[in-house]
PyMOL commands that place a pseudoatom at each C-alpha (Angstrom):
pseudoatom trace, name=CA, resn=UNK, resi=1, chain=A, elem=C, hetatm=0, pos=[74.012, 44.657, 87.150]
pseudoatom trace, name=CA, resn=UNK, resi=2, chain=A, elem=C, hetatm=0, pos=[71.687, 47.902, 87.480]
pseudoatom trace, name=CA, resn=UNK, resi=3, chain=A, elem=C, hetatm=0, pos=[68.295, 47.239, 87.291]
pseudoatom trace, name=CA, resn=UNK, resi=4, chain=A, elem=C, hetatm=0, pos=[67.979, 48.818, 84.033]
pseudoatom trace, name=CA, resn=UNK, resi=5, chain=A, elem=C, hetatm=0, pos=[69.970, 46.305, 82.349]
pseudoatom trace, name=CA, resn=UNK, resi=6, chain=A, elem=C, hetatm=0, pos=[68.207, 43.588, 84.331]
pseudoatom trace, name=CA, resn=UNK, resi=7, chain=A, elem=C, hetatm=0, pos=[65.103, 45.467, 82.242]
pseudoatom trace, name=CA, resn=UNK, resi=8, chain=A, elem=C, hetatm=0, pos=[66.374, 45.363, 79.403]
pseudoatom trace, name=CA, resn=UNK, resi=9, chain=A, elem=C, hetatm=0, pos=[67.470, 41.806, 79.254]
pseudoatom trace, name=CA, resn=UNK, resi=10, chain=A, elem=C, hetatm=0, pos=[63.774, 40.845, 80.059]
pseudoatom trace, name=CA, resn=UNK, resi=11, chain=A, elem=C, hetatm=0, pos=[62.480, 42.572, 77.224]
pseudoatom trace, name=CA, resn=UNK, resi=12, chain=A, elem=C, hetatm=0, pos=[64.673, 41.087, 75.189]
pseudoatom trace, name=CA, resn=UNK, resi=13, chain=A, elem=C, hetatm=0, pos=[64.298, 37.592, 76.168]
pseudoatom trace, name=CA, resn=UNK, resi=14, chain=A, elem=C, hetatm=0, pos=[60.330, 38.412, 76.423]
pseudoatom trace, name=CA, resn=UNK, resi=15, chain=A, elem=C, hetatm=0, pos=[60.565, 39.606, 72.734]
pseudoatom trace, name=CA, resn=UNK, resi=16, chain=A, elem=C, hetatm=0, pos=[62.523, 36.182, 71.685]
pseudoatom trace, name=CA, resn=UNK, resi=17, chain=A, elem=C, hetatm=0, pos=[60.158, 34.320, 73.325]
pseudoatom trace, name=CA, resn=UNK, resi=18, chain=A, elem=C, hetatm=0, pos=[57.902, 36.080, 71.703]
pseudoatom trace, name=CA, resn=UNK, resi=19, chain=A, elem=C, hetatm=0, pos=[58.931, 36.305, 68.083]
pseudoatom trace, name=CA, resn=UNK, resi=20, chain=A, elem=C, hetatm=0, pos=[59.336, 32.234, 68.473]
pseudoatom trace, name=CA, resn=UNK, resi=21, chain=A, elem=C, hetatm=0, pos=[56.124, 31.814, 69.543]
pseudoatom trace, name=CA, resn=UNK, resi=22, chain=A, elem=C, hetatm=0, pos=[54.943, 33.861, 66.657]
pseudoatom trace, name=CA, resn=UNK, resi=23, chain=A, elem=C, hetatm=0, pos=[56.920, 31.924, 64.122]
pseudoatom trace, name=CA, resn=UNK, resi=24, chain=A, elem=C, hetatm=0, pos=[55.667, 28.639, 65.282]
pseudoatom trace, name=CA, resn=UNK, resi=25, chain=A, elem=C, hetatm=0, pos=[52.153, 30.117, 64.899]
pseudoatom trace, name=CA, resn=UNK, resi=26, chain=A, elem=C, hetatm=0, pos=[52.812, 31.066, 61.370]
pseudoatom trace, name=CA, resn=UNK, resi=27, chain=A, elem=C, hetatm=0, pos=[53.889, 27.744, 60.585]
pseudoatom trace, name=CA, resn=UNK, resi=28, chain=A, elem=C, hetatm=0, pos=[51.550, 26.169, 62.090]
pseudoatom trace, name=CA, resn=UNK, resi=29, chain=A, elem=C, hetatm=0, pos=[49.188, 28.094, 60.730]
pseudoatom trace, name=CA, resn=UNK, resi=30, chain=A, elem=C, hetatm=0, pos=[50.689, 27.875, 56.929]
pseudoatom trace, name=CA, resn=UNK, resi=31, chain=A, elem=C, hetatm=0, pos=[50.643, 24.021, 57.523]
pseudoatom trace, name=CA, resn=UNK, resi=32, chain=A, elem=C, hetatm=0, pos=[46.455, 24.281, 58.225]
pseudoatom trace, name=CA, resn=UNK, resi=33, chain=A, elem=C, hetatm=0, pos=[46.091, 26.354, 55.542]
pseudoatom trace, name=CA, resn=UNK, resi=34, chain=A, elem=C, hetatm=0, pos=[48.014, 24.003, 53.002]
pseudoatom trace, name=CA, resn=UNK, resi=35, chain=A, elem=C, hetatm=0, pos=[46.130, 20.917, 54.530]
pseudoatom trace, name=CA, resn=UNK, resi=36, chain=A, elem=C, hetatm=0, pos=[43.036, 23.390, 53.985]
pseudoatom trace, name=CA, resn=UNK, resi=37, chain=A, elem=C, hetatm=0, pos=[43.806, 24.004, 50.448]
pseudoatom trace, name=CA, resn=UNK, resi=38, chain=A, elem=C, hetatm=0, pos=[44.695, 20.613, 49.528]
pseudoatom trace, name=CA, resn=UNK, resi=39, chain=A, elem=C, hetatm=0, pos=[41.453, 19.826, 51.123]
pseudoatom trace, name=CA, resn=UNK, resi=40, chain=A, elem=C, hetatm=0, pos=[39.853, 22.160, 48.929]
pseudoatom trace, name=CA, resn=UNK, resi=41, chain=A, elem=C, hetatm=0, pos=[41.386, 20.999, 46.191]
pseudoatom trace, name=CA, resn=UNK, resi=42, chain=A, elem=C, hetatm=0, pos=[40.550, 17.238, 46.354]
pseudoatom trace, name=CA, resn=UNK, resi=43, chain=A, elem=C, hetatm=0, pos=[36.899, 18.470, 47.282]
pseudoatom trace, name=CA, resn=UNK, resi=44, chain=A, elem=C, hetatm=0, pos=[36.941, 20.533, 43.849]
pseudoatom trace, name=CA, resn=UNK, resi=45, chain=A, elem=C, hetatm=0, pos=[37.927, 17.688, 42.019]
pseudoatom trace, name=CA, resn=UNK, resi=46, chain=A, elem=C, hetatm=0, pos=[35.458, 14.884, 43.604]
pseudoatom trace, name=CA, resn=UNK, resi=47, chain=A, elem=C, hetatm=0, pos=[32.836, 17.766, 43.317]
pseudoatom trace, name=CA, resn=UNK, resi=48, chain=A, elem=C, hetatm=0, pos=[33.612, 17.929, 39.725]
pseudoatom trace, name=CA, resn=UNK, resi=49, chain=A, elem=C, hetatm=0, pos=[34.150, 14.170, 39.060]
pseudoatom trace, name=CA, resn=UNK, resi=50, chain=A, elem=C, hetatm=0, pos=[30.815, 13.401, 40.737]
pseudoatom trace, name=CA, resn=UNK, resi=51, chain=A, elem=C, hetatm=0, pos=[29.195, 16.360, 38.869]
pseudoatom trace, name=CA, resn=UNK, resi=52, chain=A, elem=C, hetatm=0, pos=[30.378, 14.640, 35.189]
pseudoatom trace, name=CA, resn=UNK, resi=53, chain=A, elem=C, hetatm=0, pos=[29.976, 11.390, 36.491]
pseudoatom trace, name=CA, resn=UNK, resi=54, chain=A, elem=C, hetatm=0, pos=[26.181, 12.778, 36.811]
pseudoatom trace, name=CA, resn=UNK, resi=55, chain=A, elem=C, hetatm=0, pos=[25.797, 14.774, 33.641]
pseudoatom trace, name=CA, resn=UNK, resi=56, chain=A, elem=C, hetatm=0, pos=[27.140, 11.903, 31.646]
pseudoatom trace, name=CA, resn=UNK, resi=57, chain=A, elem=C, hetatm=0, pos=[24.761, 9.064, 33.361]
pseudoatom trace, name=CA, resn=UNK, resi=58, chain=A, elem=C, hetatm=0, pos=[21.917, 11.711, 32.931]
pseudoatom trace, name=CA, resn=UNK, resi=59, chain=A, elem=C, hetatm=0, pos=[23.129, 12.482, 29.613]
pseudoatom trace, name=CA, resn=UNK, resi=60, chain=A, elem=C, hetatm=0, pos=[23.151, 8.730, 28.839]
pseudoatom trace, name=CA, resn=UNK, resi=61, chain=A, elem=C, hetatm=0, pos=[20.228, 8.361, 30.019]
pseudoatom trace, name=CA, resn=UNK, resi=62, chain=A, elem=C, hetatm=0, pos=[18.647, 11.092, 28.236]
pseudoatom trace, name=CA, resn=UNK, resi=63, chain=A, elem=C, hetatm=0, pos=[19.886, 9.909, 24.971]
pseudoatom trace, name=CA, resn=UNK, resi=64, chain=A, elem=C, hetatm=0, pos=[18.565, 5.864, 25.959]
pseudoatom trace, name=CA, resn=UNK, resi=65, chain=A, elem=C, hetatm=0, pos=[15.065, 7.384, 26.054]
pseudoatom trace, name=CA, resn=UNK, resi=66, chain=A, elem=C, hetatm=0, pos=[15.061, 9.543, 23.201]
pseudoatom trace, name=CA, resn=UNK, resi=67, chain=A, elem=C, hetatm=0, pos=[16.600, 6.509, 21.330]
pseudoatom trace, name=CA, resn=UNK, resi=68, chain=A, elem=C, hetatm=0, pos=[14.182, 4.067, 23.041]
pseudoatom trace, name=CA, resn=UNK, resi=69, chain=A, elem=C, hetatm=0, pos=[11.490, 6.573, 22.038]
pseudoatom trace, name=CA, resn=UNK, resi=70, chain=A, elem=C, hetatm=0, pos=[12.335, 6.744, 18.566]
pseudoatom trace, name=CA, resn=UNK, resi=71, chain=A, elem=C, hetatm=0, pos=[12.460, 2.517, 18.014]
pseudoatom trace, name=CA, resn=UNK, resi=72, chain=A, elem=C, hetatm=0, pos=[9.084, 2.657, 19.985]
pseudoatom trace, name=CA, resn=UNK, resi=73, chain=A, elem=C, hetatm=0, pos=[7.947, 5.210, 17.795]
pseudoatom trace, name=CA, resn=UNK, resi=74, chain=A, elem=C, hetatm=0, pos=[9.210, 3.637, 14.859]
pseudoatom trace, name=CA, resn=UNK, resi=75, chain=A, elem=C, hetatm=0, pos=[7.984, 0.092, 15.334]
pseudoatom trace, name=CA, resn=UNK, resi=76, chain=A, elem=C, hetatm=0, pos=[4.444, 1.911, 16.091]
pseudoatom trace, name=CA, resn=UNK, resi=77, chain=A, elem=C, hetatm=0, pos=[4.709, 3.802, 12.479]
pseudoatom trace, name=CA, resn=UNK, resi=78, chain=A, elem=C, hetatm=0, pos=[5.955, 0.538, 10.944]
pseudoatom trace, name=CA, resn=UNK, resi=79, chain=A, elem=C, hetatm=0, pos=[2.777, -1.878, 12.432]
pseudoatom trace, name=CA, resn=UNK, resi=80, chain=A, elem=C, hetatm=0, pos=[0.564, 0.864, 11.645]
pseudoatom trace, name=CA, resn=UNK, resi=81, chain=A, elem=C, hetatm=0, pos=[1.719, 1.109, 8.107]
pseudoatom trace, name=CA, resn=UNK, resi=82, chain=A, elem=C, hetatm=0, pos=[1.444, -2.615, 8.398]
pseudoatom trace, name=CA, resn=UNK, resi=83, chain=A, elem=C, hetatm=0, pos=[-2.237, -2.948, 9.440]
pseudoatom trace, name=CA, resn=UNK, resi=84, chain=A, elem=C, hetatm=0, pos=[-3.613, -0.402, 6.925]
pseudoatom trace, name=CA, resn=UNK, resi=85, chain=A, elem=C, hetatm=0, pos=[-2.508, -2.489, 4.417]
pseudoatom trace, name=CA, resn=UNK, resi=86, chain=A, elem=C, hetatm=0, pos=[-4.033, -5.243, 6.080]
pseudoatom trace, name=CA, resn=UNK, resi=87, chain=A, elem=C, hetatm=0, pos=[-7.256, -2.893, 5.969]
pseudoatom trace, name=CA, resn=UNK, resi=88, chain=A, elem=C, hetatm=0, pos=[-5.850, -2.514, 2.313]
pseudoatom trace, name=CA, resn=UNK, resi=89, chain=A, elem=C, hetatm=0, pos=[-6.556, -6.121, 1.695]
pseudoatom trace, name=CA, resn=UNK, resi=90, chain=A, elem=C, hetatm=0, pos=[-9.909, -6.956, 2.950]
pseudoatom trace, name=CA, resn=UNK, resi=91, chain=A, elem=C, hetatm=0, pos=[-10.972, -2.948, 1.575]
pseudoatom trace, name=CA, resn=UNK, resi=92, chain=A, elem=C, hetatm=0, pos=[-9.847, -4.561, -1.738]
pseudoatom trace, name=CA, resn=UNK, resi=93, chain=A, elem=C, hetatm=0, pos=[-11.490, -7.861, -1.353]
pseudoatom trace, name=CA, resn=UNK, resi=94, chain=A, elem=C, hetatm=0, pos=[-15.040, -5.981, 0.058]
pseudoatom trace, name=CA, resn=UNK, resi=95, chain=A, elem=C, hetatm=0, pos=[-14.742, -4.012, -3.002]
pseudoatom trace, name=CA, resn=UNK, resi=96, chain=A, elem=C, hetatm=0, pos=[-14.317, -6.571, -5.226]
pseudoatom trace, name=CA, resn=UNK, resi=97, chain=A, elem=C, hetatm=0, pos=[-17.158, -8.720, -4.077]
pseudoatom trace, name=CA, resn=UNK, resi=98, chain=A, elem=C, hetatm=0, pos=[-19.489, -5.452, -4.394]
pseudoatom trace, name=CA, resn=UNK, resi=99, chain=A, elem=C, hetatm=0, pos=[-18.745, -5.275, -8.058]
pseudoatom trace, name=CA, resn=UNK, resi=100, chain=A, elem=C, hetatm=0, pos=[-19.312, -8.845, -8.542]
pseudoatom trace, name=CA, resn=UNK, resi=101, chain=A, elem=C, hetatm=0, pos=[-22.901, -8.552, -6.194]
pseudoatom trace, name=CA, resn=UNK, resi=102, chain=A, elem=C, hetatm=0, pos=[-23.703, -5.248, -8.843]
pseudoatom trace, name=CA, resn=UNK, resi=103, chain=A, elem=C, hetatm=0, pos=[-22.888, -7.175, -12.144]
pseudoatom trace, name=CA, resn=UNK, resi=104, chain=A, elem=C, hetatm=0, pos=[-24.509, -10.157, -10.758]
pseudoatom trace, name=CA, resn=UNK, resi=105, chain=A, elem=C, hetatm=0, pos=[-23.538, -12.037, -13.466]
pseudoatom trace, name=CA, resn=UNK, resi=106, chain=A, elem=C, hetatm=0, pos=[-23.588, -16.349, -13.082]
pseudoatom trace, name=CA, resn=UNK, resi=107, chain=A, elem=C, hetatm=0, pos=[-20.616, -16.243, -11.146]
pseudoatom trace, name=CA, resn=UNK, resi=108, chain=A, elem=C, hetatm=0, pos=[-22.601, -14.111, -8.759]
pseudoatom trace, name=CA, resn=UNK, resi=109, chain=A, elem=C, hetatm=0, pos=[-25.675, -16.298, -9.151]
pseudoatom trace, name=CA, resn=UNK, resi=110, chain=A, elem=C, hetatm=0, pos=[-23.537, -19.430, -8.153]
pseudoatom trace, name=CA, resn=UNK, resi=111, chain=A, elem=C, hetatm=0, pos=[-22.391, -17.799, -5.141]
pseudoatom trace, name=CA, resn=UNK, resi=112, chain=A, elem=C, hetatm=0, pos=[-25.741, -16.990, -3.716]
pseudoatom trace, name=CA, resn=UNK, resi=113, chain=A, elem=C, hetatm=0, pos=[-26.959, -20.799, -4.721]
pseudoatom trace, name=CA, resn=UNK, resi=114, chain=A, elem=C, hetatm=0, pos=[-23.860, -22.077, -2.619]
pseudoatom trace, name=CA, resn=UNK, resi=115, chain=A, elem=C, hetatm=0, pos=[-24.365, -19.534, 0.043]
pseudoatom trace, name=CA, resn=UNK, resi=116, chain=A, elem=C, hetatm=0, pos=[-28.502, -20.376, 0.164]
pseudoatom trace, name=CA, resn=UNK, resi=117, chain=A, elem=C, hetatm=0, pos=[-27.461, -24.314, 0.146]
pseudoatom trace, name=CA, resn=UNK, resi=118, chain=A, elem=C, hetatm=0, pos=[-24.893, -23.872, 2.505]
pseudoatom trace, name=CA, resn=UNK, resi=119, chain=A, elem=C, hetatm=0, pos=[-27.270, -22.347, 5.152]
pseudoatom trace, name=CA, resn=UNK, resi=120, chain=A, elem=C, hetatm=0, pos=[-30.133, -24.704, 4.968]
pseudoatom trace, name=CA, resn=UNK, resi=121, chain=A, elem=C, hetatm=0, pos=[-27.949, -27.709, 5.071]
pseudoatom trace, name=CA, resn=UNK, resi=122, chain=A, elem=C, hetatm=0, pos=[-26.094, -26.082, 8.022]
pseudoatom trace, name=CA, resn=UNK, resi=123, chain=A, elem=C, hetatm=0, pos=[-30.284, -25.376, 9.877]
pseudoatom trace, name=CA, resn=UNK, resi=124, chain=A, elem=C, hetatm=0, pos=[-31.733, -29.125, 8.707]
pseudoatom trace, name=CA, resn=UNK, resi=125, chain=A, elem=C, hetatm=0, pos=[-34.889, -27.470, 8.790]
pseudoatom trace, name=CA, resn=UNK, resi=126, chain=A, elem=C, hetatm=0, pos=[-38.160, -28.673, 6.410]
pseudoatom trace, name=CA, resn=UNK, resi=127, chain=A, elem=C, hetatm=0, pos=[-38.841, -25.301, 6.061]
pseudoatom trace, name=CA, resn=UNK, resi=128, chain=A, elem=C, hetatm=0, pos=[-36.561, -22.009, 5.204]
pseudoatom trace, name=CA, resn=UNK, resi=129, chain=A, elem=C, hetatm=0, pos=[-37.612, -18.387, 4.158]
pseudoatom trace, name=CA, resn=UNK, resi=130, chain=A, elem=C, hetatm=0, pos=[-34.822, -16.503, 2.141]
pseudoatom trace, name=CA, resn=UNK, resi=131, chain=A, elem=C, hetatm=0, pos=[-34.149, -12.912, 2.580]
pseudoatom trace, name=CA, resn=UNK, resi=132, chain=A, elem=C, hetatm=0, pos=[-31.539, -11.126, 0.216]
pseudoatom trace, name=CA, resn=UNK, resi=133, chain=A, elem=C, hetatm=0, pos=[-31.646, -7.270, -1.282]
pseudoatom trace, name=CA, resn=UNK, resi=134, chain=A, elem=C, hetatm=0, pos=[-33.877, -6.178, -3.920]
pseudoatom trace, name=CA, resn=UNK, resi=135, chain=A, elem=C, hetatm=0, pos=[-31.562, -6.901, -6.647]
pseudoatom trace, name=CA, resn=UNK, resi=136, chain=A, elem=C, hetatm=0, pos=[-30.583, -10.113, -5.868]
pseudoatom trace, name=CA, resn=UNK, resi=137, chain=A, elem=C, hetatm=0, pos=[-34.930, -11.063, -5.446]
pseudoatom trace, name=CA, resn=UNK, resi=138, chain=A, elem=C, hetatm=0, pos=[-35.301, -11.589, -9.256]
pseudoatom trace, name=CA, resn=UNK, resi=139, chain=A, elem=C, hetatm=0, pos=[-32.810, -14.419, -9.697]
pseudoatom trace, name=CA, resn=UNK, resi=140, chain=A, elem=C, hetatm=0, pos=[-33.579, -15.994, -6.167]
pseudoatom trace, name=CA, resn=UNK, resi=141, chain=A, elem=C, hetatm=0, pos=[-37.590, -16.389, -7.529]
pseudoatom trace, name=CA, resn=UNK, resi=142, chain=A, elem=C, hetatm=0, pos=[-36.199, -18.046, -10.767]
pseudoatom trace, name=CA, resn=UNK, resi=143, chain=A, elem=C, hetatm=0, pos=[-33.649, -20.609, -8.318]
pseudoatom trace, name=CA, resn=UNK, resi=144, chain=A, elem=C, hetatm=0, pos=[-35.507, -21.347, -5.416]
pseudoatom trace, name=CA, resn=UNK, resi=145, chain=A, elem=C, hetatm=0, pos=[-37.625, -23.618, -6.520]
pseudoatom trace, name=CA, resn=UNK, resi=146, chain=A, elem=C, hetatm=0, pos=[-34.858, -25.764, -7.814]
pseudoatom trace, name=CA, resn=UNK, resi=147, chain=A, elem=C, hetatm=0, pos=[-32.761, -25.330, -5.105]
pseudoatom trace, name=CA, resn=UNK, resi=148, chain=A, elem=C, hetatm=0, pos=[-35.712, -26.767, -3.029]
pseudoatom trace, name=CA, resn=UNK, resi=149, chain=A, elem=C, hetatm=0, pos=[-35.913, -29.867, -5.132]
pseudoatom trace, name=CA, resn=UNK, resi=150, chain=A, elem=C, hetatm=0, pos=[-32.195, -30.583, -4.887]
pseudoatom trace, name=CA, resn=UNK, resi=151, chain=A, elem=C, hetatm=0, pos=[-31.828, -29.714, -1.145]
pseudoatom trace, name=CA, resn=UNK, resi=152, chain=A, elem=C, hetatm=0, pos=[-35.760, -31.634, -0.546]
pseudoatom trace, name=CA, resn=UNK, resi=153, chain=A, elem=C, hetatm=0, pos=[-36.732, -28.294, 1.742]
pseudoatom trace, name=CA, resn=UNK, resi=154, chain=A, elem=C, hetatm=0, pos=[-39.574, -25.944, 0.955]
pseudoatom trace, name=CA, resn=UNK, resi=155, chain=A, elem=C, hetatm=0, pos=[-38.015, -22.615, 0.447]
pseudoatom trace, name=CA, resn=UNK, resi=156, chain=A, elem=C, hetatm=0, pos=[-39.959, -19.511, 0.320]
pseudoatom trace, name=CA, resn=UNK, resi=157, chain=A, elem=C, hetatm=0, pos=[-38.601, -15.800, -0.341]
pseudoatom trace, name=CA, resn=UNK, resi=158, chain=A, elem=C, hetatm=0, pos=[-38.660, -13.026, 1.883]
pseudoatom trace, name=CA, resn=UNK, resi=159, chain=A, elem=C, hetatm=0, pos=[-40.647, -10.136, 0.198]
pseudoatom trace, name=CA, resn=UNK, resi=160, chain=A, elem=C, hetatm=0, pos=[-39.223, -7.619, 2.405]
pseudoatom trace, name=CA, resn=UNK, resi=161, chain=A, elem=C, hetatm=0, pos=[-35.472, -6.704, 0.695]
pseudoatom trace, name=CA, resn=UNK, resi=162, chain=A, elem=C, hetatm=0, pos=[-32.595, -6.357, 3.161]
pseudoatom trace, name=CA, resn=UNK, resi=163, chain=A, elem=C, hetatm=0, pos=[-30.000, -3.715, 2.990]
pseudoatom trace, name=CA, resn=UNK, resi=164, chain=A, elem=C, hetatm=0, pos=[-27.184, -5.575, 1.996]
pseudoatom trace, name=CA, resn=UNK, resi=165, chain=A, elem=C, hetatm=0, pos=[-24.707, -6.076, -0.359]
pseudoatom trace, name=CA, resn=UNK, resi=166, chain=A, elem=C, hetatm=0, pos=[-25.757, -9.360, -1.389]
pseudoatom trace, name=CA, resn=UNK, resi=167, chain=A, elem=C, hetatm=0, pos=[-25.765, -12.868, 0.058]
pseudoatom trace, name=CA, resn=UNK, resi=168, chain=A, elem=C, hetatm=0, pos=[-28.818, -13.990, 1.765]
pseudoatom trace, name=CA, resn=UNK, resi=169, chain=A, elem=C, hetatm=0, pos=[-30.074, -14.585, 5.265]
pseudoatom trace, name=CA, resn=UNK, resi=170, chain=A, elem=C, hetatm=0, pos=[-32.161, -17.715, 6.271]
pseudoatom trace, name=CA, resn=UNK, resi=171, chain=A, elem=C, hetatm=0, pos=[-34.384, -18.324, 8.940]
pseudoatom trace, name=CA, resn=UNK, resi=172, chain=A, elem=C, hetatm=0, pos=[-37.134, -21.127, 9.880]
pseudoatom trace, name=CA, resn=UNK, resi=173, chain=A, elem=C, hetatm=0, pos=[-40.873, -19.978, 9.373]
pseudoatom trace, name=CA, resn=UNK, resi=174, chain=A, elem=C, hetatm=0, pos=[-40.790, -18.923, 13.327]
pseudoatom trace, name=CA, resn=UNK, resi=175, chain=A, elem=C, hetatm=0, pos=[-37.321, -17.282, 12.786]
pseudoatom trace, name=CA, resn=UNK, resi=176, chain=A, elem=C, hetatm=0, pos=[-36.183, -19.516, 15.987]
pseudoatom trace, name=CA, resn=UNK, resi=177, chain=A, elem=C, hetatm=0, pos=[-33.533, -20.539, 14.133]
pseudoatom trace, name=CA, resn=UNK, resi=178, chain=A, elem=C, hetatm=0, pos=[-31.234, -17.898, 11.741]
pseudoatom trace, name=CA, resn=UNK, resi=179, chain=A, elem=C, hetatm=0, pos=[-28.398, -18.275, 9.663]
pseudoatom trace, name=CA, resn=UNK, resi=180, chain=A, elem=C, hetatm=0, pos=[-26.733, -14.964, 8.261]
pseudoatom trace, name=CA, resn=UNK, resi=181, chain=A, elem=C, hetatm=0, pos=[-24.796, -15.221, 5.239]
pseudoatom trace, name=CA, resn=UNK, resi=182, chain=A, elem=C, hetatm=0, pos=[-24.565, -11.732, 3.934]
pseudoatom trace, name=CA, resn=UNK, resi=183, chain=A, elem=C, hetatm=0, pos=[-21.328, -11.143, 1.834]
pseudoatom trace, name=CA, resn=UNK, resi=184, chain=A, elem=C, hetatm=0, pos=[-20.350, -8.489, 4.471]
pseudoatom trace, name=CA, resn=UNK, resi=185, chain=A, elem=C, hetatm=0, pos=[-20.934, -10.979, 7.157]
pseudoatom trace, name=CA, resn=UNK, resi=186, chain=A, elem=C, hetatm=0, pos=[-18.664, -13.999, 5.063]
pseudoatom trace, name=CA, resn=UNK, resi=187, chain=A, elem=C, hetatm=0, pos=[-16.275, -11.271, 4.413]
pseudoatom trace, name=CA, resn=UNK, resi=188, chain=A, elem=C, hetatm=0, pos=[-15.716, -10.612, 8.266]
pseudoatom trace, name=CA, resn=UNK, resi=189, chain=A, elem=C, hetatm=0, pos=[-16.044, -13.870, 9.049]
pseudoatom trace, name=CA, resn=UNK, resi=190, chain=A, elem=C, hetatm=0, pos=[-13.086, -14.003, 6.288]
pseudoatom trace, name=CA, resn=UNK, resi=191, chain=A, elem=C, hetatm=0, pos=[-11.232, -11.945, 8.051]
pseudoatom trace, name=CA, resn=UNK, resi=192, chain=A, elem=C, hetatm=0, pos=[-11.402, -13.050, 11.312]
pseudoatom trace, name=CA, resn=UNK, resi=193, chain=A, elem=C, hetatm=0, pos=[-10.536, -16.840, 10.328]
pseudoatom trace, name=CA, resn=UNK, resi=194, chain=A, elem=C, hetatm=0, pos=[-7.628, -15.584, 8.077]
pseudoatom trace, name=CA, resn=UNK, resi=195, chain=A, elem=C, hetatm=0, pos=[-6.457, -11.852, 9.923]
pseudoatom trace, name=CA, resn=UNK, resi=196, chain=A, elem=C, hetatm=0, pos=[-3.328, -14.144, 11.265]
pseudoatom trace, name=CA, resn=UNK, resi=197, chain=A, elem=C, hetatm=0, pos=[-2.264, -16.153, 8.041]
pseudoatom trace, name=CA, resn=UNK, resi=198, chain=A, elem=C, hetatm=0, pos=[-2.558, -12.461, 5.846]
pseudoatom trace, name=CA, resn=UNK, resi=199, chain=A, elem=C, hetatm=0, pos=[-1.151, -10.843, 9.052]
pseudoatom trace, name=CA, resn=UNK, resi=200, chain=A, elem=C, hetatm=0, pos=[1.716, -13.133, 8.603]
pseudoatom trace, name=CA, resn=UNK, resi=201, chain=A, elem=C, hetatm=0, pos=[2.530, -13.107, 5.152]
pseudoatom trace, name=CA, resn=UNK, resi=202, chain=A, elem=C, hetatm=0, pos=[2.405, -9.165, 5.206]
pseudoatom trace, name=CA, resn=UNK, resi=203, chain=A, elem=C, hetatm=0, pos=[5.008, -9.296, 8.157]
pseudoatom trace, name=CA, resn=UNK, resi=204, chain=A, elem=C, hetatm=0, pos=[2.806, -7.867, 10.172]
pseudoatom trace, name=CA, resn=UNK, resi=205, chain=A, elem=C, hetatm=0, pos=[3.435, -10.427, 12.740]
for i in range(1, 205): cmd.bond("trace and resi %d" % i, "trace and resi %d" % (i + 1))
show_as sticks, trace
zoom trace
């Protein structure tokens, strides 16, 4: 064999060698890149599964507070619609005792008698000076001095009207002792007592 054919058969086997080397490249190379698209693939599709799995729970939980928001909101509209008529109530009932103070007709005049009784029985003191407002002065001159016999105290008036819309205030003649019993004050003292019970019955509790 001349050395030229020795040559050329060890270019030839050095290309086979070659080409097989370069074929197994290639497929090894396709099979990374396959594995490397699958890859891709599955990262895609966790990537997007975690990605709704987050927009719904944030979507849920978007929606919980603007529905939690609106039963807050609503239950807060509700109880105050609740307690203005609550206001409604004692608003009426002030009102209605003003009207009955300005008429001061012998209903009226009862009330005050209970109201002066009721505080000097509550003081058991010998002596008691009455205040009330100007209007209510004229009748309590005319009843005190009854009131006095049937109680067995000495009860003077105040001169000295109070701003008030009726009712009367009592003190002892060294105003240690003083018992308020304005209509404004029984009227709070009203509501305080019975805020619950109407509070109830309104469904505002």
């Amino acid at each position: 064999m001349s050395s030229i054919e020795l040559e050329a058969g060890l270019i030839e086997k050095a290309v086979e060698e070659r080409n097989a080397i370069l074929a197994k490249a290639e497929a090894r190379a396709e099979r990374i890149l396959e594995n490397a698209r699958q890859e891709e693939a599955r990262i895609r599709n966790d990537t997007e599964r975690h990605l709704r799995t987050i927009v719904g729970s944030e979507l849920r939980a978007v929606h919980d507070r603007i529905v939690g928001r609106a039963n807050l909101d609503g239950r807060k509209t509700v109880m105050e619609a609740k307690m203005e008529l609550l206001d409604d109530v004692f608003e009426s009932a002030r009102e209605k005792l003003e009207a009955m103070a300005k008429t001061g007709g012998g209903d009226y005049q009862e009330v005050v008698k209970k109201l002066v009784s009721e505080a000097a029985e509550a003081m058991g003191e010998e002596e008691l000076i009455v205040s009330s407002n100007e209007a209510d002065q004229g009748f309590l001159k005319k009843t005190l001095s009854e009131l006095s016999r049937e109680l067995g105290v000495s009860i003077k008036l105040d001169g000295e009207p109070l701003e008030t819309m009726g009712g009367v205030i009592v003190k002892n003649p060294k105003a240690t002792k003083v018992y308020y019993n304005t209509l404004e004050g029984r009227l709070i003292e009203a509501r305080q007592s019975k805020a619950s019970e109407v509070a109830e019955k309104l469904g505002v509790i």
